[in-house]
C-alpha positions in Angstrom: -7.0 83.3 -37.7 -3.5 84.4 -37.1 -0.5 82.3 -36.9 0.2 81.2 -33.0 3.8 81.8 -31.4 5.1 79.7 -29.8 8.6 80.5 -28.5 11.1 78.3 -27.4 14.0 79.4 -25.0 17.6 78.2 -24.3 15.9 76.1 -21.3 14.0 74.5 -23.8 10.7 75.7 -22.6 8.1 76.5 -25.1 6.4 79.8 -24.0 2.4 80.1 -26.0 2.3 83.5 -26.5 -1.4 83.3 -27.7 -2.0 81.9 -23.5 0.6 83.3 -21.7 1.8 80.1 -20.5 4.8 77.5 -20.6 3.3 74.5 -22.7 4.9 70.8 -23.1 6.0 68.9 -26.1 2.9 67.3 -25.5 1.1 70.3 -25.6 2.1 71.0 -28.5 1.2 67.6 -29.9 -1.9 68.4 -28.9 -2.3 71.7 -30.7 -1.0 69.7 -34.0 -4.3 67.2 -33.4 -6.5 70.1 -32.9 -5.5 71.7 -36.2 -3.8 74.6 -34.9 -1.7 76.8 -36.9 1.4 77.9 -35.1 4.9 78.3 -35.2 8.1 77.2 -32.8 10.1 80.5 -32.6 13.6 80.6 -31.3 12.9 83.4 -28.3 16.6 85.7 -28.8 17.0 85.4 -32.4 13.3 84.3 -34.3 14.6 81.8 -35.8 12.1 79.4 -36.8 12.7 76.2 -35.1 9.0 74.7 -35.9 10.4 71.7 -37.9 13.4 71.1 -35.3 10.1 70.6 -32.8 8.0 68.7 -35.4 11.0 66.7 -35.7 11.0 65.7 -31.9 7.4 64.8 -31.6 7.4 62.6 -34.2 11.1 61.1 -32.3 9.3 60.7 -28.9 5.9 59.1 -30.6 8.0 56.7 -32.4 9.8 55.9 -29.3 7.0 54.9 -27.1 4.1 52.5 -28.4 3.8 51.5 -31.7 5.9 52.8 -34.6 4.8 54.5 -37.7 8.1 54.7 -39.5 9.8 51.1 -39.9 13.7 51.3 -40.0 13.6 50.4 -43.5 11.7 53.1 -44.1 14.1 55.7 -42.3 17.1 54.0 -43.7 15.2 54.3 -47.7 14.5 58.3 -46.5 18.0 58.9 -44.8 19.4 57.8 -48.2 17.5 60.3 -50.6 19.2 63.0 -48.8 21.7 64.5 -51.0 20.7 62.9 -53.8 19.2 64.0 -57.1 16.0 63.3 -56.1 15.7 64.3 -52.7 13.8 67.7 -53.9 10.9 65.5 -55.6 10.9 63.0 -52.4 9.4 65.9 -50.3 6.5 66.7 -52.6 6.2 63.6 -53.3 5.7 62.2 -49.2 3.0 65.4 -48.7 1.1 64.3 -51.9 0.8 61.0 -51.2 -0.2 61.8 -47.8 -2.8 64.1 -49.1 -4.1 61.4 -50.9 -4.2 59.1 -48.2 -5.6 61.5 -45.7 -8.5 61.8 -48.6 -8.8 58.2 -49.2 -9.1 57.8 -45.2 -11.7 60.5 -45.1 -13.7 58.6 -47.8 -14.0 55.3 -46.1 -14.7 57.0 -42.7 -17.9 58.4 -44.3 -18.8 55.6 -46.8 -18.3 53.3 -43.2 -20.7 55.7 -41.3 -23.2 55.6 -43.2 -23.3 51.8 -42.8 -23.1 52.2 -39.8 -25.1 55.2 -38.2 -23.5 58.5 -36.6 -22.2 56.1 -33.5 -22.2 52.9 -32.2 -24.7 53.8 -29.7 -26.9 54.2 -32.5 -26.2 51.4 -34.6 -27.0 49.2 -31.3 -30.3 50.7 -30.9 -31.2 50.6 -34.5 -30.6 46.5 -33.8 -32.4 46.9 -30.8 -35.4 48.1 -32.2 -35.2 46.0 -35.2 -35.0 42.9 -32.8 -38.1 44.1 -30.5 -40.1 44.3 -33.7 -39.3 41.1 -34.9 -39.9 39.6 -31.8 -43.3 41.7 -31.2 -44.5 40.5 -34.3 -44.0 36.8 -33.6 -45.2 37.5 -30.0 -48.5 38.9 -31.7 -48.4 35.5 -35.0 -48.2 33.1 -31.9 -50.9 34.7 -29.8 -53.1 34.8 -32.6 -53.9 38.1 -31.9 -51.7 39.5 -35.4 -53.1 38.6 -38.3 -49.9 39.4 -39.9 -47.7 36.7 -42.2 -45.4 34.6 -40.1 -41.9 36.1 -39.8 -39.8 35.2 -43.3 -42.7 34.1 -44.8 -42.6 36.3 -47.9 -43.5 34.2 -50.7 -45.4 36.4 -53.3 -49.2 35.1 -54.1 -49.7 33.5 -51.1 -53.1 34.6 -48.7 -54.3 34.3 -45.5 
């Protein structure tokens, strides 16, 4: 799938050129949480402005709600540039993302399988589970079961 355009004019609209359409900032968001591949484009010379606009979602995310990025944390990044260093720091940050996105990924699936595709179906699995249990003791006080009492599970024991 090709790269998508995205050009961005001295207005500062952004201009899709995959739809044909002015898009937001938070349109553009969007396209990052979709896992679209695309890049900002300045519209008169090319020049790619993708992180300048990466750059500015991240500004207006950590503005409003709850912040990813602590000040100490921009303060500790702010100070790597120009150093020695600062061309290992970059790796560095997308590594240990990776690893954390993969880590993330692991306990999403090790905690659905506890848990069932969806909550839905974790409630009805309880559900069920709880209409049996209560069947069965329904049926052990009616007489009519002929089935061990509920937790009675001691081993050599008849009926």
């Amino acid at each position: 799938m090709p790269t998508r355009i995205i050009k961005k004019y001295p207005n500062r609209r952004l201009y899709d050129t995959e739809i044909s359409s002015y898009i937001t900032v938070e349109e553009v968001r969007q396209l990052i949480l979709d896992g679209e591949q695309f890049e900002v484009r300045d519209a008169k010379t090319g020049e790619d402005l993708t992180r300048q606009v990466l750059l500015q979602i991240i500004a207006e995310q950590e503005q409003g709600g709850e912040p990813v990025l602590s000040t100490q944390l921009l303060s500790q990044i702010i100070r790597f540039y120009g150093d020695s260093m600062q061309g290992f720091m970059g790796s560095y940050l997308e590594r240990s993302m990776q690893l954390f996105l993969e880590q993330q990924g692991q306990f999403r699936q090790q905690l659905g399988g506890m848990l069932g595709q969806t909550p839905w179906n974790m409630m009805n699995q309880m559900a069920e589970r709880n209409l049996d249990m209560w069947t069965q003791f329904q049926k052990y006080m009616a007489g009519q079961g002929g089935t061990d009492k509920p937790n009675d599970t001691k081993p050599g024991i008849k009926r």
